[in-house]
KOLNULUM-988652 format. One record per residue (C-alpha): x, z, y; residue number from 1; residue in three letters; chain. Coordinates in Angstrom, 1 decimal, padded with zeros to 4 digits. Example, Ala and Ser with C-alpha at 12.3 -4.5 7.8 and 13.67 -1.06 7.14 Angstrom:
BEGIN
[[012.3,007.8,-004.5],1,'ALA','A'];
[[013.7,007.1,-001.1],2,'SER','A'];
END
This chain:
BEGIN
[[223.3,-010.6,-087.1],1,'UNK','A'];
[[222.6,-009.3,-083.5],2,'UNK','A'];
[[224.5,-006.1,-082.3],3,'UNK','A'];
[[222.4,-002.9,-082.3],4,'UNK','A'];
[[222.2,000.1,-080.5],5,'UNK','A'];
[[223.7,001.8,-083.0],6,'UNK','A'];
[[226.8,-000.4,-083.0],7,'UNK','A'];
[[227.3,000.0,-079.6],8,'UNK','A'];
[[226.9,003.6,-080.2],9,'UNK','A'];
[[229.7,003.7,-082.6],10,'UNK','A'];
[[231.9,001.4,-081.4],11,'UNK','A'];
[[232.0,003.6,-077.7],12,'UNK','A'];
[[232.1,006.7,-079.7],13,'UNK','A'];
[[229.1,008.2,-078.2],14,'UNK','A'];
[[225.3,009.0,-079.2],15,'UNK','A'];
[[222.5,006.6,-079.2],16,'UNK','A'];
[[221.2,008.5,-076.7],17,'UNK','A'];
[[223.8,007.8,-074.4],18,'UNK','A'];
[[223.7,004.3,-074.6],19,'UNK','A'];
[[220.4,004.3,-073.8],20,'UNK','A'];
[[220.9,006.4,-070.9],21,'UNK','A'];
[[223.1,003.7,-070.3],22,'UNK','A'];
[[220.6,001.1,-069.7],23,'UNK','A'];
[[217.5,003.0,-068.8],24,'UNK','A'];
[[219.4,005.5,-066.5],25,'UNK','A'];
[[222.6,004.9,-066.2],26,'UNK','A'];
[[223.0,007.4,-062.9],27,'UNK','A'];
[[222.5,009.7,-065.7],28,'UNK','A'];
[[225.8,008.9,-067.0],29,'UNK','A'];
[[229.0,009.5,-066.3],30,'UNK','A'];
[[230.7,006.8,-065.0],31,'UNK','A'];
[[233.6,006.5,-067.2],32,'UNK','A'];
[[231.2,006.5,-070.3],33,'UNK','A'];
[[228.9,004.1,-068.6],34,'UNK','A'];
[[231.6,001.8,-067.6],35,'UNK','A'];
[[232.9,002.2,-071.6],36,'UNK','A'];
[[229.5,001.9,-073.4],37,'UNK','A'];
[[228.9,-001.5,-070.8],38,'UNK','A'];
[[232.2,-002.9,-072.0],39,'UNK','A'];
[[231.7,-002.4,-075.1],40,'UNK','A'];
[[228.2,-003.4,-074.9],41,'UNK','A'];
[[229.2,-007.0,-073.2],42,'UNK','A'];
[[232.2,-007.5,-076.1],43,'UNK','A'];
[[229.7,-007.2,-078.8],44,'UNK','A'];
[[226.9,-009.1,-077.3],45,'UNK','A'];
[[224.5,-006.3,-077.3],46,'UNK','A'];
[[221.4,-007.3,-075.2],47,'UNK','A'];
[[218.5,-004.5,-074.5],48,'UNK','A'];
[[215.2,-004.8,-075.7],49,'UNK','A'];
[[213.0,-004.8,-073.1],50,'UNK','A'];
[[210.1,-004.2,-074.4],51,'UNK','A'];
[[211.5,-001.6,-076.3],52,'UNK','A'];
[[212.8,000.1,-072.7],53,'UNK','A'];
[[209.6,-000.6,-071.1],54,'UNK','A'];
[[208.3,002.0,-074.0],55,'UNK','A'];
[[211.0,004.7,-073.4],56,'UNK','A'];
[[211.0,004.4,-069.5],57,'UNK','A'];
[[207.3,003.6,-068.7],58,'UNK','A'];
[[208.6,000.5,-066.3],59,'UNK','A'];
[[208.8,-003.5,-067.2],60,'UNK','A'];
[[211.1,-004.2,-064.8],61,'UNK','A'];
[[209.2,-006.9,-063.8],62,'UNK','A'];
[[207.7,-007.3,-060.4],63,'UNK','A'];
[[204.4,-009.7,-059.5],64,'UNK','A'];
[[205.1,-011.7,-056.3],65,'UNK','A'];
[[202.0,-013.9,-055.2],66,'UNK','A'];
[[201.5,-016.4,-052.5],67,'UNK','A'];
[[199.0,-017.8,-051.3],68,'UNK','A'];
[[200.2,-021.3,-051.4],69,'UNK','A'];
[[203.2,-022.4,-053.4],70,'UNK','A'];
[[203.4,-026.1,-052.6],71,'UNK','A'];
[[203.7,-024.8,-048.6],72,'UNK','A'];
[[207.7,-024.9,-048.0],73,'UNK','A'];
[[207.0,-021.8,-046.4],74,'UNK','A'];
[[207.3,-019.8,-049.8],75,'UNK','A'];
[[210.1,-021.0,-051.6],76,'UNK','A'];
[[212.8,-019.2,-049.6],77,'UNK','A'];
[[211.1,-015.8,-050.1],78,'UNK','A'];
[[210.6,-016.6,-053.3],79,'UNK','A'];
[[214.2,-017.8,-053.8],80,'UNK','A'];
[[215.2,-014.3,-051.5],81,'UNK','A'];
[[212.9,-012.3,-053.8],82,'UNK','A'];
[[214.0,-013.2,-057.1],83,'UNK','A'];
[[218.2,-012.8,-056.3],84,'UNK','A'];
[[217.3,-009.0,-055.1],85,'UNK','A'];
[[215.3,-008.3,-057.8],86,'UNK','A'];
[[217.8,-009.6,-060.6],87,'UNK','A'];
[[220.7,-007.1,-058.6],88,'UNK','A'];
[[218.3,-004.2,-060.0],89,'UNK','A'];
[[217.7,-005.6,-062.9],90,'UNK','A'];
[[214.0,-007.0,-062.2],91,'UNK','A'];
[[212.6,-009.7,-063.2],92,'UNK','A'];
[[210.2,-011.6,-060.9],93,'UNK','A'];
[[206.8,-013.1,-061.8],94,'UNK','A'];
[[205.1,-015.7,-059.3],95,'UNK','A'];
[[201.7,-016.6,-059.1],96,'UNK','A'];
[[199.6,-018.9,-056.7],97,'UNK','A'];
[[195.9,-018.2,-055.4],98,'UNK','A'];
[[195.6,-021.3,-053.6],99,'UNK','A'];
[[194.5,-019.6,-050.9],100,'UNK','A'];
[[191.8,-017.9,-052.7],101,'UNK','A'];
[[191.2,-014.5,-052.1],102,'UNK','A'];
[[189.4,-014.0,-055.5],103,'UNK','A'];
[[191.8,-015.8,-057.7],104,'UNK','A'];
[[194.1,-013.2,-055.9],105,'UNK','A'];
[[192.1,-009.6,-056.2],106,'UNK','A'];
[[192.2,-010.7,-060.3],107,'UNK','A'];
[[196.2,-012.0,-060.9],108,'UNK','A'];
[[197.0,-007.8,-058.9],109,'UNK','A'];
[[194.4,-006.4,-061.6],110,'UNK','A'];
[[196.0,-009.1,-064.1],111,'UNK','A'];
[[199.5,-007.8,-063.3],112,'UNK','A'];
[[198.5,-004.2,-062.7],113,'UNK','A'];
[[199.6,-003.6,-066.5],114,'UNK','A'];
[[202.7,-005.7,-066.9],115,'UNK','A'];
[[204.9,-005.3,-064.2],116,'UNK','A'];
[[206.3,-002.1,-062.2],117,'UNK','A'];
[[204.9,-003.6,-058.7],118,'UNK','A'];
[[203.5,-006.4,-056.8],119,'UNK','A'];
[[204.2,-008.1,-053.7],120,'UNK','A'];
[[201.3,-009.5,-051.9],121,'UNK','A'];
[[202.6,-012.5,-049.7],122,'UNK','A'];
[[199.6,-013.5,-046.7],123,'UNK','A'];
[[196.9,-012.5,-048.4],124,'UNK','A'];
[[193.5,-013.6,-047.9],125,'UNK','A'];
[[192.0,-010.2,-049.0],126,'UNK','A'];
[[189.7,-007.6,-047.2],127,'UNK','A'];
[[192.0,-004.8,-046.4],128,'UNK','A'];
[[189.8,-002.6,-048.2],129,'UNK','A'];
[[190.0,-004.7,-051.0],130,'UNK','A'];
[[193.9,-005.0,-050.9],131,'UNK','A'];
[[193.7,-000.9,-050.7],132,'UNK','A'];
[[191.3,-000.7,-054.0],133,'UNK','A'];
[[194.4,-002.9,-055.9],134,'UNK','A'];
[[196.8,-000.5,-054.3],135,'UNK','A'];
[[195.3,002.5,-056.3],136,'UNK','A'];
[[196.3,-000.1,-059.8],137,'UNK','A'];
[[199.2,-001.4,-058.8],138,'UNK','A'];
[[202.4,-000.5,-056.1],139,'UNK','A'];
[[201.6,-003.2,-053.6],140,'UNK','A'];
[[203.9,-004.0,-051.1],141,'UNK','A'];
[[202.0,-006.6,-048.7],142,'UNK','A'];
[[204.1,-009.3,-046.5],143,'UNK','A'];
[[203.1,-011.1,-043.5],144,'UNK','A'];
[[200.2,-008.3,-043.3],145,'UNK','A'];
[[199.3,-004.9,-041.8],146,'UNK','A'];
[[197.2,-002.8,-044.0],147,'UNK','A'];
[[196.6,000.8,-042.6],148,'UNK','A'];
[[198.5,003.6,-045.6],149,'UNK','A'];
[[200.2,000.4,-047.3],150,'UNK','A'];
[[204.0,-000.6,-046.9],151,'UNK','A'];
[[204.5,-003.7,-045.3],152,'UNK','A'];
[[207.1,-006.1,-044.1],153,'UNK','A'];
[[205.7,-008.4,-041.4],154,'UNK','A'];
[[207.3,-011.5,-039.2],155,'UNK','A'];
[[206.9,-011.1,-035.5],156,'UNK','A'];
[[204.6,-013.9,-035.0],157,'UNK','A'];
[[202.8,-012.3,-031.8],158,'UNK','A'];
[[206.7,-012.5,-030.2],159,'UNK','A'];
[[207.2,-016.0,-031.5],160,'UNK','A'];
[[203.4,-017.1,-030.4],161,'UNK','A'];
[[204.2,-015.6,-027.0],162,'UNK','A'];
[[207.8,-017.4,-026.8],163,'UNK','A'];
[[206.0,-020.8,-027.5],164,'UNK','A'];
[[203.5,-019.7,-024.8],165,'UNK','A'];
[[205.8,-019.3,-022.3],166,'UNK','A'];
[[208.1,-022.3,-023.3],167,'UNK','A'];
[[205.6,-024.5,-022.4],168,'UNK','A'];
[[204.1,-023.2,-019.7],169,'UNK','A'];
[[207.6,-023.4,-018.2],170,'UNK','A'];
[[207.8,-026.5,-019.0],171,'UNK','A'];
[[204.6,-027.3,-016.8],172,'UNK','A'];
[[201.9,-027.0,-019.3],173,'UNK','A'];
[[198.7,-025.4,-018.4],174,'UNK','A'];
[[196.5,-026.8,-020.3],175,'UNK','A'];
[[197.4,-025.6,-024.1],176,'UNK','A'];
[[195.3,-025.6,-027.8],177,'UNK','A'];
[[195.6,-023.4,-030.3],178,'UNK','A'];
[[195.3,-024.8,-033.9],179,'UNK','A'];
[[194.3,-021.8,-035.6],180,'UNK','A'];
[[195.1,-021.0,-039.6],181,'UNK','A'];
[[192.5,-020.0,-042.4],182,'UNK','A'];
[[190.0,-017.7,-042.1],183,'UNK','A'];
[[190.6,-014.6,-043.2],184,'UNK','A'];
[[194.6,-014.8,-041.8],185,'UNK','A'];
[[196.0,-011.7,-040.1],186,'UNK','A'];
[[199.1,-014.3,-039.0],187,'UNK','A'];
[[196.3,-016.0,-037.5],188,'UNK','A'];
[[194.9,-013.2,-035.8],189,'UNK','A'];
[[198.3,-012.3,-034.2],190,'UNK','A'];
[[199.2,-015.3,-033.3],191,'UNK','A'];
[[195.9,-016.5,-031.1],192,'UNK','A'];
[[195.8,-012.5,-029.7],193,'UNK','A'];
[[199.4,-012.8,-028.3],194,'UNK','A'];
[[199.1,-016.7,-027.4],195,'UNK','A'];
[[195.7,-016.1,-025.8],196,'UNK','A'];
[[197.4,-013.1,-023.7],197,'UNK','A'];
[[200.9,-015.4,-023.0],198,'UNK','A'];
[[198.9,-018.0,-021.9],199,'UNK','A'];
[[196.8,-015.8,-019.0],200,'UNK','A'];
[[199.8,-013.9,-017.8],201,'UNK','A'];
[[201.1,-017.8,-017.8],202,'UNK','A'];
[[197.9,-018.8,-015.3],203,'UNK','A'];
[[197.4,-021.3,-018.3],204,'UNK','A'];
[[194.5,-022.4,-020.2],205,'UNK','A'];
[[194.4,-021.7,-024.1],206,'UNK','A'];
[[191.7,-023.3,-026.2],207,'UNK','A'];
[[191.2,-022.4,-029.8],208,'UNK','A'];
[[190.6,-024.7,-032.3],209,'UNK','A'];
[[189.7,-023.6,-035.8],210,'UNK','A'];
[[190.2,-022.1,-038.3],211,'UNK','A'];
[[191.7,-025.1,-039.9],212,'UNK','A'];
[[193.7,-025.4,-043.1],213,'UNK','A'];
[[196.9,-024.1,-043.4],214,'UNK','A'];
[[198.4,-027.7,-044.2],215,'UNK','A'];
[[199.5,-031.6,-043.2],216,'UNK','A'];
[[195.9,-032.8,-043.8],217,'UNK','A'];
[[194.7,-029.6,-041.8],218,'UNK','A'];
[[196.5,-030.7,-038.7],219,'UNK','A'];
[[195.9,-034.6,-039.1],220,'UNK','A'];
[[192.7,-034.2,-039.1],221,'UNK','A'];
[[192.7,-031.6,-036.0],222,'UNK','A'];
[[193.9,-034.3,-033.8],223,'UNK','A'];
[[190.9,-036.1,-032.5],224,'UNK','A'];
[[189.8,-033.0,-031.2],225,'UNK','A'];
[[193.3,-032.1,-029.8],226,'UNK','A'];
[[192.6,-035.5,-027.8],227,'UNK','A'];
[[189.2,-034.8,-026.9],228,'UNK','A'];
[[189.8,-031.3,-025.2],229,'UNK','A'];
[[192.3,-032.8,-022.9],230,'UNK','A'];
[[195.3,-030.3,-023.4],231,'UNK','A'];
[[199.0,-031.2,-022.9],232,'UNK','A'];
[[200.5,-029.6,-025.2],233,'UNK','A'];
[[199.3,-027.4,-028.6],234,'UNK','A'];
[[201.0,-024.4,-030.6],235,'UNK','A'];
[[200.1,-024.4,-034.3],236,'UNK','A'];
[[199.7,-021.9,-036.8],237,'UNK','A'];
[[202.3,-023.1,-039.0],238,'UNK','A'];
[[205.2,-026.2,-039.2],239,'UNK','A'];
[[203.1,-027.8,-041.5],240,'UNK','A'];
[[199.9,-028.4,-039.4],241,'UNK','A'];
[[201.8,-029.4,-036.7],242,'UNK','A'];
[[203.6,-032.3,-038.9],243,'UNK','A'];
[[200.4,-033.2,-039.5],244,'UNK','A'];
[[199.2,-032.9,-036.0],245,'UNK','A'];
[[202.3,-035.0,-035.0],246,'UNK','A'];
[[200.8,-038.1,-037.5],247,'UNK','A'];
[[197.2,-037.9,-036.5],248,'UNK','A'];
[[198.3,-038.4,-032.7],249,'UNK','A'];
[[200.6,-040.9,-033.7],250,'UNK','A'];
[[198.0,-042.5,-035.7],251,'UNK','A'];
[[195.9,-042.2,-032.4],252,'UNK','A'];
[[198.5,-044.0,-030.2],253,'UNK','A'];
[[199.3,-040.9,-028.6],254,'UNK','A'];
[[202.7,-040.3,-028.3],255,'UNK','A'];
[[204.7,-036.8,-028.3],256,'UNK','A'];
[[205.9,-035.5,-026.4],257,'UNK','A'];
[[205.5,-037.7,-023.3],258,'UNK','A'];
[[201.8,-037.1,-023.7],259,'UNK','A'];
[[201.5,-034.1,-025.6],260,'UNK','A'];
[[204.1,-031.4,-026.5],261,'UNK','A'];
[[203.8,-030.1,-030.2],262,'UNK','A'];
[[204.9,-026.8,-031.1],263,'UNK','A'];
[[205.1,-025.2,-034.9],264,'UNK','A'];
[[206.0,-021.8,-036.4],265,'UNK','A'];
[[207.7,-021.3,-039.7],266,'UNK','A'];
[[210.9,-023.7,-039.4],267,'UNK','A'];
[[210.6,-025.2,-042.6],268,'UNK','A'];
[[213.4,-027.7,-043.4],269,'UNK','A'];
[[210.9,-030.6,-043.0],270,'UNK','A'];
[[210.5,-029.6,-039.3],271,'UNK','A'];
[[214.1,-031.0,-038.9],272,'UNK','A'];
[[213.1,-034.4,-039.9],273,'UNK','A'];
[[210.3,-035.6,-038.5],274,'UNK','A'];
[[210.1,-038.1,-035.5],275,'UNK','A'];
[[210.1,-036.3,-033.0],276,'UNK','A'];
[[212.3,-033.4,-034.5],277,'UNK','A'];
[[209.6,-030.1,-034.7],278,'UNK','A'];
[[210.2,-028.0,-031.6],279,'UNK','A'];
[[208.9,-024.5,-034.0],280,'UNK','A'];
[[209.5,-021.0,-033.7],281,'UNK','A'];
[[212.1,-019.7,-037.1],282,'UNK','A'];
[[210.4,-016.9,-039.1],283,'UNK','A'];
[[212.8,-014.9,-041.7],284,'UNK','A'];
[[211.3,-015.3,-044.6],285,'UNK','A'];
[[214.5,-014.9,-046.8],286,'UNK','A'];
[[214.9,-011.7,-044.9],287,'UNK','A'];
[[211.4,-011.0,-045.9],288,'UNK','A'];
[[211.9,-011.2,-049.7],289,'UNK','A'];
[[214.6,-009.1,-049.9],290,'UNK','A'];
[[213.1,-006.7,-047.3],291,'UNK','A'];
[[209.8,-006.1,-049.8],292,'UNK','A'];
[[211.8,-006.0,-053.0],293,'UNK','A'];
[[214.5,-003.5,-051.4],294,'UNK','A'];
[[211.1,-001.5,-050.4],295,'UNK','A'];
[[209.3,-001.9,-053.5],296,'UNK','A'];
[[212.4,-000.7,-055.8],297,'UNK','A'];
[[214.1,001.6,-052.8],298,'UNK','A'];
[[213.4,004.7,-055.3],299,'UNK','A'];
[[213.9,003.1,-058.7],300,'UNK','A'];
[[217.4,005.1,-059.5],301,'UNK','A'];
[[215.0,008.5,-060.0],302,'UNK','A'];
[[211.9,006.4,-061.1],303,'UNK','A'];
[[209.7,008.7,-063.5],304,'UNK','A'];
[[207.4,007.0,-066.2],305,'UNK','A'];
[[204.0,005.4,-065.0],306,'UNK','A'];
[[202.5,006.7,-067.4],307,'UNK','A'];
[[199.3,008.7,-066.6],308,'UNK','A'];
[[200.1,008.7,-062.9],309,'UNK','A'];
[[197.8,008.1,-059.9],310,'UNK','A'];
[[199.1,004.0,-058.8],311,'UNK','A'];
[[201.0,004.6,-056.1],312,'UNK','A'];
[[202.6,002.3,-053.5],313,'UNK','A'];
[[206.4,002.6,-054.9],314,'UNK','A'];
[[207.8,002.6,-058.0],315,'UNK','A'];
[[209.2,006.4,-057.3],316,'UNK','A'];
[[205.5,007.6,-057.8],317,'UNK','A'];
[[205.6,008.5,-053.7],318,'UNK','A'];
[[203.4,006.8,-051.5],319,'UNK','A'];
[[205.3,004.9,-049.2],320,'UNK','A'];
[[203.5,004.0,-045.9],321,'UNK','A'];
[[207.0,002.0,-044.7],322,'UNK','A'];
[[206.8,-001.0,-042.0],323,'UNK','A'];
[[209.5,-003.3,-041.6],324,'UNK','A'];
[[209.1,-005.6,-038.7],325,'UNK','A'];
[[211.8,-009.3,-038.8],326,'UNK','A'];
[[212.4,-010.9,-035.4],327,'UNK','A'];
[[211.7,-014.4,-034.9],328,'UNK','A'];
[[213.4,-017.2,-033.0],329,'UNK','A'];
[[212.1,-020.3,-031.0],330,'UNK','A'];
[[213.7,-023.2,-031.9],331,'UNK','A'];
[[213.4,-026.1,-028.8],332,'UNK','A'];
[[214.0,-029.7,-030.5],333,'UNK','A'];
[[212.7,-032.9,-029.2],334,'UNK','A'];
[[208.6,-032.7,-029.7],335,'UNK','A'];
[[208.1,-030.1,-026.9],336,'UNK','A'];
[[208.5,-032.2,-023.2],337,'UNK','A'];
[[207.6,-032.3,-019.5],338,'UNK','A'];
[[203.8,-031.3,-018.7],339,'UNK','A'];
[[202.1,-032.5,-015.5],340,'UNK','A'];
[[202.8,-029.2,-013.6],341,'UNK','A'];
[[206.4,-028.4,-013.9],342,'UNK','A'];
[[207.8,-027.0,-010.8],343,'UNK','A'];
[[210.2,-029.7,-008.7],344,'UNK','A'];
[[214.0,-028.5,-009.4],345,'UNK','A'];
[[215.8,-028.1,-013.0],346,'UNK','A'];
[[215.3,-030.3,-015.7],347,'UNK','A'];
[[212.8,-029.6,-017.8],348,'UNK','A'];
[[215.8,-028.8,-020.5],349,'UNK','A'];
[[216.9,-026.3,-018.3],350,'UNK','A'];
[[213.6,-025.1,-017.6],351,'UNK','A'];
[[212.8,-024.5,-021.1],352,'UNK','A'];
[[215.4,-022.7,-021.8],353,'UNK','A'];
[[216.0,-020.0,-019.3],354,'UNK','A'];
[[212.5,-018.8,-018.8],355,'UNK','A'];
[[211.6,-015.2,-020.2],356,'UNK','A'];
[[211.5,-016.4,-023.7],357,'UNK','A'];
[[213.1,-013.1,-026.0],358,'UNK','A'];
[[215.0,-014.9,-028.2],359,'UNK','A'];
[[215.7,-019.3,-028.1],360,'UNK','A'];
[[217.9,-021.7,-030.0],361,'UNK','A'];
[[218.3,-025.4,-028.2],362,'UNK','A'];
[[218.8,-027.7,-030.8],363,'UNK','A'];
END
């Protein structure tokens, strides 16, 4: 027969109360008792009902995490990231996918808003208003998105569009596309606003192309247009557009980078494979996870019930307008090359790597 809380309680010589406090609070408890009634706990097997917690405490421990993609390498290690931090406190994490639908995602945060303590919103394809409605159900915690009120943790991507900017205009490129992301994208946004304004401090020509679909068929199919607007050399929204974008041109007998430089963002561990290796700019999204958890939970110690409480945007019951902001990092590999204007002089290895880009690993 299981252990109960009673036999915990009497085995550590304390109330059932205690033991509770053990669990539920345990900075309630002095730390010689807690450290007693958790030994003791552990040597009879004694497990805490959850559900049963959930009752006393008003919180699931359990957060909602959704992406917009899950078979896009991008999420995984965020995901991964995510769910380690969360199990340190205690949390559980849920995932769910919206396939980049931005109704299937409004109804799993209304679906959620009952059963966990928290949500974090990963690219979302929402209206900002509509992400703010959910807010007022749920603590939301958005990543890879700025919502005016909301607490966010974001990845530089206007630095790390403006470092592939200026890496190939240094390399002689002045004739650049753009393959832009989904509609409805905030990364998107960012990235063709600070590429647009890298490329004419640059004297270079940028051309947008999209929006396109965030994946390899996206980009494959982008590049008989890449080909017909005559650039050199082409920045894509993510690692996985570009790997497509590098077997559409191959497909077209167009050959990278002697023809055209190719340049990602995301540095997803396929990047490192392909033929030629993905020259890509790294965005943390480990760092990211644990950033949005550590936000989301950052008051949990003193967490009162939910219960009857206005939805705030942290588990505290405050209403937490925090913005955490990652670096990224250009990563030069061997699909970024020589355009037909770079300046007589260094190598075009040395040029690319000692122009003003912020921050550059030369693999």
């Amino acid at each position: 027969m299981p252990a109960t809380i009673r036999d915990v309680a009497r085995a550590s010589g304390v109330h059932i109360s205690t033991v509770s406090r053990t669990f539920s609070a345990p900075h309630l408890v002095n730390p010689e008792t807690r450290s007693r009634v958790l030994a003791t706990a552990e040597s009879l097997g004694y497990r805490p009902n959850r559900a049963a917690r959930a009752l006393i405490t008003g919180r699931t421990h359990n957060v909602g995490l959704i992406v917009a993609d899950i078979a896009n390498p991008f999420f995984p290690p965020l995901i991964k990231a995510a769910e380690s931090q969360a199990r340190q406190r205690d949390y559980h994490v849920f995932v769910a996918d919206t396939n980049e639908d931005a109704t299937a995602e409004e109804e799993l945060v209304l679906a959620m808003a009952k059963q966990v303590d928290g949500v974090l919103l990963c690219s979302p394809r929402m209206s900002n208003s509509l992400i703010e409605q959910c807010s007022r159900e749920v603590p939301l915690v958005v990543i890879n998105r700025l919502v005016t009120g909301l607490p966010s943790v974001v990845m530089d991507v206007g630095q790390g569009a403006r470092d592939a900017i200026e890496h190939l205009a240094g390399l002689g490129h002045r004739q650049i596309a753009l393959l832009g992301g989904p509609r409805g994208s905030w990364t998107s946004r960012e990235i063709r606003r600070a590429a647009l304004l890298a490329a004419r401090a640059a004297g270079a020509d940028l051309t947008v192309l999209g929006p396109n679909p965030p994946t390899e068929d996206g980009g494959a199919a982008a590049a008989d247009q890449v080909r017909r607007v005559g650039c050199t050399a082409v920045l894509a929204y993510n690692d996985l557009m570009a790997i497509g974008l590098l077997e559409g041109l191959d497909s077209l007998g167009i050959r990278v980078p002697e023809e055209i430089s190719v340049v990602g963002i995301d540095d997803i561990s396929l990047s490192r494979r392909t033929r030629p290796k993905l020259t890509t700019v790294a965005t943390p999204t480990a760092a990211a996870g644990r950033a949005a958890i550590d936000m989301l939970l950052q008051h949990d110690n003193t967490a009162p019930s939910r219960t009857g409480r206005a939805a705030p945007t942290a588990v505290d019951g405050r209403r937490t307008t925090a913005q955490v902001t990652l670096q990224t990092e250009l990563v030069i590999r061997d699909s970024t090359g020589p355009g037909p204007h770079l300046p007589a002089g260094p190598t075009y290895a040395a040029t690319a790597a000692s122009g003003p880009v912020a921050s550059y690993v030369k693999e």
